[in-house]
N, C-alpha and C positions, 0 to 999 in steps of 0.2 A: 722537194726541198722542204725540211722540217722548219717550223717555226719556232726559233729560239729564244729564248724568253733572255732578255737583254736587260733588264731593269730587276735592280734589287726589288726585295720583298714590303722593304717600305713606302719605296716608289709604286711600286704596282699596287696595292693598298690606296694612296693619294689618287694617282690615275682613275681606278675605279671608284674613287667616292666621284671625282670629276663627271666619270660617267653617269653615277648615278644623280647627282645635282643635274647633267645636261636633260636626263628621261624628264627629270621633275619638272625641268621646267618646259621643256617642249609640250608635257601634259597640260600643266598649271597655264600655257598661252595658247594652245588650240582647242581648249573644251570650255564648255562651259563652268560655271563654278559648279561643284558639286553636289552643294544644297538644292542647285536649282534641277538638277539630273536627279536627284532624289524624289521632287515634288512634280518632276513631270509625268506624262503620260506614260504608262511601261510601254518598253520596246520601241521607243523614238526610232525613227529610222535615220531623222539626222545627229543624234547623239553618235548612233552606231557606224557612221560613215566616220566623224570627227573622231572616235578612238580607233580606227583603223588604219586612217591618216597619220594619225599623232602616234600610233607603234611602226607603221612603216617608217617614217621619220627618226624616230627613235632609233631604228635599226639599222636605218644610214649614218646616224650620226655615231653611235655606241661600236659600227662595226668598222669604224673610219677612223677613230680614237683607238681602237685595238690595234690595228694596223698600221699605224702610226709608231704605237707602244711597241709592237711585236708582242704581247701578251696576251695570252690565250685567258687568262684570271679575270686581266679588264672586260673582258667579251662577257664572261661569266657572272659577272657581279651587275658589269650595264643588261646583260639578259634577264636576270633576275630583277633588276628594277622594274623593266620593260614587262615583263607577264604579271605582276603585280598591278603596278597601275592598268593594264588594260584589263584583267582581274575585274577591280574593284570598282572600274567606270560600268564595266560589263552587267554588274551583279547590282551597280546601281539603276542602272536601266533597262534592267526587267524584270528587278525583284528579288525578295527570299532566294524563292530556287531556281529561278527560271521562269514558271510557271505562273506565280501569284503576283498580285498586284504591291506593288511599292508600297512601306507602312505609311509612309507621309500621307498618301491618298487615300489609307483608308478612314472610315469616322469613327469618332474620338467614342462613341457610346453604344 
């Protein structure tokens, strides 16, 4: 059974900003604030539990609103949200590349 996309182009547009406002804020209430994942330890292990949480969540909620939609686009725009912010909690907590230490931590001279 194909998924048919049931919703004009503007509605589906609206739907996945919804999406993407829901990522945000599921991020923005299960992490910490982000300055403070900057200035911590790299490689927290409970930062990295809390953004794996808050993308699983994300991916219940973003793929529940598709389904809903019947829109394959919602799915795509709320996914896209979703590897962004977990992206960028990621990259905050443990640095440049991976590898280095967070610049908050390191001294200023």
């Amino acid at each position: 059974m194909a998924l048919g996309v049931h919703l004009k182009a503007s509605d589906e547009v609206i739907v996945g900003a919804t999406a993407v406002a829901l990522v945000f804020a599921i991020y923005g209430n299960g992490l910490p604030n982000y300055a403070d994942i900057r200035a911590d330890v790299p490689g927290n292990p409970n930062t990295h539990k809390s953004t794996k949480i808050a993308a699983i969540t994300s991916v219940a909620a973003v793929g529940a609103l598709a389904l809903i939609a019947k829109s394959p686009t919602v799915f795509t725009i709320g996914g896209a949200a979703i590897l962004f912010e977990t992206w960028k909690y990621h990259a905050a907590n443990y640095g440049v590349n991976g590898t280095q230490e967070v610049a908050a931590s390191q001294g200023v001279g």
